[in-house]
N, C-alpha and C positions, 0 to 999 in steps of 0.2 A: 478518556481518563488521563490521557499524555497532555492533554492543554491545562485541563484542572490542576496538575501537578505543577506545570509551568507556571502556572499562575498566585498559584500558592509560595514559589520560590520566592517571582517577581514580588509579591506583597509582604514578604517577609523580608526581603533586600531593603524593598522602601520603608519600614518599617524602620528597620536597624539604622541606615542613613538618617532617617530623621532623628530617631535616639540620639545618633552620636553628634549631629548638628547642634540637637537643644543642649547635650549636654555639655558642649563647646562653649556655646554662647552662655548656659551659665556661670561655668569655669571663669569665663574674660569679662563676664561683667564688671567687676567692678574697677580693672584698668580702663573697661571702654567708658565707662563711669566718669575716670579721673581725667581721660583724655579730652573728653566732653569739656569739665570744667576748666581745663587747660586753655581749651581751644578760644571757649566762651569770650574768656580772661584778656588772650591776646587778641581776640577779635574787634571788645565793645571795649577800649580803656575807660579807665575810674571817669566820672563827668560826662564822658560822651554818653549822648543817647540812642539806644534802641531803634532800630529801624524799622518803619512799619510797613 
């Protein structure tokens, strides 16, 4: 009965972890968003093309 309960703990830990993971990532989405299009920006200037 003492493993079952361990186990139940563990699956509730990972559980909560992942909650507060997703709920991180979608708090900052839309900086990691803007960072994205920043990056893009400085990356491929106006004319140059795209690398394939």
């Amino acid at each position: 009965m003492a493993r079952l309960t361990a186990r139940r703990v563990v699956t509730a830990e990972v559980v909560l972890l992942a909650g507060a993971a997703l709920a991180l990532l979608i708090r900052e989405m839309p900086g990691l968003v803007r960072e994205v299009r920043i990056w893009r920006m400085a990356a491929f200037p106006s004319g140059a093309r795209h690398p394939r």
